[in-house]
N, C-alpha and C positions, 0 to 999 in steps of 0.2 A: 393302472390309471396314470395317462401321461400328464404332469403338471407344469403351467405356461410359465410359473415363478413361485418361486419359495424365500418367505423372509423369516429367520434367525433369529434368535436373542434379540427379540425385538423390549428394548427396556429403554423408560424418559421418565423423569420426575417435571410434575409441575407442582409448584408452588413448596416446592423444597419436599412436596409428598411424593412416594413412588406410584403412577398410576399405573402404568404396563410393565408387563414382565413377561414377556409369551415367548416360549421356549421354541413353536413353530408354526405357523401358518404357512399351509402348503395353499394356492389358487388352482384348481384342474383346468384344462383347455376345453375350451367350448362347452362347461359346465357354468350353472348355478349355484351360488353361496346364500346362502339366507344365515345373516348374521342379528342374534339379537341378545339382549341384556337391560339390566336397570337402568334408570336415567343417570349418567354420571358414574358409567360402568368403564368412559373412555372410548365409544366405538366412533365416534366426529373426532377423535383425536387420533385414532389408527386411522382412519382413513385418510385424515391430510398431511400422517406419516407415511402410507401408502401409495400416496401422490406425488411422491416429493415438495410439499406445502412446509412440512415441518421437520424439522432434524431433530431425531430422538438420540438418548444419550448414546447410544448403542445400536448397530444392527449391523444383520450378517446378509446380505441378498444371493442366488441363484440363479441368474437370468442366461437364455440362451448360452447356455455351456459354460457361463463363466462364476467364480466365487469372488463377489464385490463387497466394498463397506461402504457407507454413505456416499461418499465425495463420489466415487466410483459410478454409482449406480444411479445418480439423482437421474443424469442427462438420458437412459433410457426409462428411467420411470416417468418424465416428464413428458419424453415424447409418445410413449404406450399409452398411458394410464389416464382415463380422465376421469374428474370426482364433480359428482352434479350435489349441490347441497340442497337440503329439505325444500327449499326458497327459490323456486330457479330465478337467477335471474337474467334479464332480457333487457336490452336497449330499447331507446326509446326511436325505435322505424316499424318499420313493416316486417311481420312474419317473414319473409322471403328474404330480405337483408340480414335479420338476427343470424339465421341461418348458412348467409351467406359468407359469415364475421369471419370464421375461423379459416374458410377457406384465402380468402383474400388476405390475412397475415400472412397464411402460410405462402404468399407469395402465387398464387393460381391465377392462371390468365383468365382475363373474363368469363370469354366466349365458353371456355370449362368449366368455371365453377357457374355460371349459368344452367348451363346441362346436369348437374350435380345437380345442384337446389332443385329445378323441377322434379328430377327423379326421388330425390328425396321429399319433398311437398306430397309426390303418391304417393310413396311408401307407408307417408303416417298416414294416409287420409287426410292431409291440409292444402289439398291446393284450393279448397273453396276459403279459405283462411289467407292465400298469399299475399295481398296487399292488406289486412287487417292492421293498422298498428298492433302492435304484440300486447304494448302497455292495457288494451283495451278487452283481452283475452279472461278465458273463465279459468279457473287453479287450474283444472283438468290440460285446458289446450295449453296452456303454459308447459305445463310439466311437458307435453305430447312435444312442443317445440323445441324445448330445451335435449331432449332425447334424440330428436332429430337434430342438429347442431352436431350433439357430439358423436353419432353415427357418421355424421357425410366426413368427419375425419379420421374414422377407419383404426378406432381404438382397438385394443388388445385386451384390454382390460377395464370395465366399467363399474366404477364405484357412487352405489346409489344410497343416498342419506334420506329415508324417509319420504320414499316416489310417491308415497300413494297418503299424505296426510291429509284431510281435511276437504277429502276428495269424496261426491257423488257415490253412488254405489256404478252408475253409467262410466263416468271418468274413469273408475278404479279398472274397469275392466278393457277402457280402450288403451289404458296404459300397459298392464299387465299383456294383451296382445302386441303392444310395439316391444315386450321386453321376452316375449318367444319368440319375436323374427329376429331380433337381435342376436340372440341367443342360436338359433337356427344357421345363423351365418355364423356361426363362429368365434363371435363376441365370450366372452370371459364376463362373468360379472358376480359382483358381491351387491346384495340387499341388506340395508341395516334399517330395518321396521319392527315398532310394537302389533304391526297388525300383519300378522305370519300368516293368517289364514286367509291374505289377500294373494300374498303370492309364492306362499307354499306351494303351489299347483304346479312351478315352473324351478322348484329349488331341487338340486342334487344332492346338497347335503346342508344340512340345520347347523349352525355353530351358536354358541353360546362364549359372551366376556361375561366372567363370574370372578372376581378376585384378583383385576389384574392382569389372568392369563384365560386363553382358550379351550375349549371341549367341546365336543361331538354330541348333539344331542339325539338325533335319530339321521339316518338317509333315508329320503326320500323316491319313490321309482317315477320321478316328472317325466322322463325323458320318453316315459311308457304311456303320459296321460296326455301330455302335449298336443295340442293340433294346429297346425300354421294356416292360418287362412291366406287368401292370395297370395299363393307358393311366388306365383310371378312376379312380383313386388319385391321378393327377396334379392330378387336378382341387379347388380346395380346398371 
């Protein structure tokens, strides 16, 4: 199994307590992570270690051939890696603006990140949504928009905090479909949810924070159960 980055002696005290201590977390390429654990197990705090949000006391990263430490490796984790929290949140425009947020920092000429946005608006099923203000949206399509957002910048790696909470049994599933095309193209991603049975279906392998540090709890054969609805949609 080829792996897109591996982070090391990943160790940080908050509040003068030790909370992490993980000897290794490997991420596989164009696989699923389904990460879960107690409330307060630390998984919002690996992951905005994961992102480059937070400097842990310690860590050793593996990225594209090279062996980094923090300072090193922030600037490609920042530019790979994006981390959606449980909460998406979204400005206050139109679905098709939020959307179009990250292209236009990144400095994209209109006339292209136009083309982008619309293609992306199909992909989730939102283009009957594009001029909605966002702020006016249901949990489900918020979450469907913010997903979309961080798709049209062409992540490596997707860290999800609790995609599917407080979500419809309808929502759960249209989200769980945008996170096997994602997935389908190539995308990397980690799930950190108490409700595994939501998207177990699409996970490679089960990890478990238990004390700290990480373990294996079962793998999964998703990649065997998986079905991508409109293959053509994947395409950008």
């Amino acid at each position: 199994m080829n792996n897109l980055i591996e982070f090391h002696d990943i160790r940080i005290r908050l509040a003068g307590k030790p909370l992490l201590n993980i000897t290794k977390l490997s991420v596989p390429m164009h696989q699923c992570t389904l990460l879960t654990g107690r409330n307060g197990s630390g998984k919002t705090t690996l992951f905005k270690i994961l992102s480059g949000l937070l400097k842990p006391d310690h860590i050793r990263v593996h990225y594209q051939g090279l062996q980094m430490n923090w300072r090193q490796a922030k600037p490609y984790i920042q530019r790979d890696v994006i981390y959606l929290h449980q909460q998406a949140y979204l400005f206050d425009a139109s679905v098709a603006d939020n959307i179009a947020y990250g292209l236009r920092r990144a400095g994209e000429k209109k006339a292209a990140a136009q083309r982008k946005v619309i293609q992306a608006l199909d992909w989730a099923d939102l283009t009957h949504l594009a001029h909605r203000p966002a702020k006016q949206l249901s949990g489900g399509e918020k979450q469907r928009v913010a997903l979309t957002r961080a798709r049209i910048l062409a992540p490596r790696l997707l860290l999800l905090d609790e995609p599917t909470a407080s979500m419809d049994g309808e929502a759960k599933q249209q989200t769980s479909l945008l996170l096997q095309r994602l997935k389908a193209e190539g995308v990397s991603i980690i799930i950190s949810s108490h409700e595994a049975h939501t998207v177990e279906n699409i996970a490679d392998q089960h990890l478990t924070l238990d004390n700290g540090d990480i373990r294996p709890l079962k793998q999964s054969a998703a990649h065997d159960k998986v079905t991508v609805l409109n293959p053509l949609k994947n395409t950008p």
